[in-house]
N, C-alpha and C positions, 0 to 999 in steps of 0.2 A: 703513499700516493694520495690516501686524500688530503693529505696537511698542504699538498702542493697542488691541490684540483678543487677537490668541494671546495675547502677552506677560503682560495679565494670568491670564487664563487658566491657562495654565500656572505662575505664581505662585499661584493660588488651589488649584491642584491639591497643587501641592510645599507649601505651608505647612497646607490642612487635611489629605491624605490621607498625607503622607509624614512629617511631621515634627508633626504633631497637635497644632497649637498653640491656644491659646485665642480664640474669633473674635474680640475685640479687638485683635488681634496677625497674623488672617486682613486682616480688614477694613482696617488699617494698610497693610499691605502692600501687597495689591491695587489700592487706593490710589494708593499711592508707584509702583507698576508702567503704572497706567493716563494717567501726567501726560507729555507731550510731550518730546523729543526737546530736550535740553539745548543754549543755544548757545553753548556751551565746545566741541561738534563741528565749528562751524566755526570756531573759534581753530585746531583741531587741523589742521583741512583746510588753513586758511591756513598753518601752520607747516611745515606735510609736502608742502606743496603739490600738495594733491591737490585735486579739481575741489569748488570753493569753493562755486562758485556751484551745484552742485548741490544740498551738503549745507544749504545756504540756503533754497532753495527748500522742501528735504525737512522742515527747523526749521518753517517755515509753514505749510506744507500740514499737518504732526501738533499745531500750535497751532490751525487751524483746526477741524481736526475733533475736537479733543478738546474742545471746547468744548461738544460734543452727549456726546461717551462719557465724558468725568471726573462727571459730574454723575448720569450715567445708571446709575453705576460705585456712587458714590456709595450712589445710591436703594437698588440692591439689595446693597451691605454693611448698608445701615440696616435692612432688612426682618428 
């Protein structure tokens, strides 16, 4: 939850208030911040052997639920 909540969030803070970039390039980003939990993380976990099937689970569950917040994310760059 916060990979798909803070995460933008604090993306949206650090690209309009800190570095004042153009909202094409706000909305970009936020974007790019608010999409799921990559699954190159459990290549990584398998490779290092750390608890696999956790970070599997965790790939899901933020595919799940971004399904309602990317779209939601979306709306309110559009506005």
């Amino acid at each position: 939850m916060v990979k798909l909540v803070i995460y933008p969030l604090t993306v949206w803070c650090l690209l309009a208030y800190v570095l004042r970039l153009e909202p094409f390039w706000i909305g970009t980003g936020v974007l790019i911040a608010s999409l799921p939990s990559a699954g190159s993380n459990y290549v990584l976990a398998q490779r290092y052997a750390a608890d696999s099937e956790q970070v599997s689970a965790g790939i899901v569950l933020s595919t799940i639920v971004s399904v309602v917040t990317v779209p939601w994310v979306g709306w309110l760059m559009a506005r």
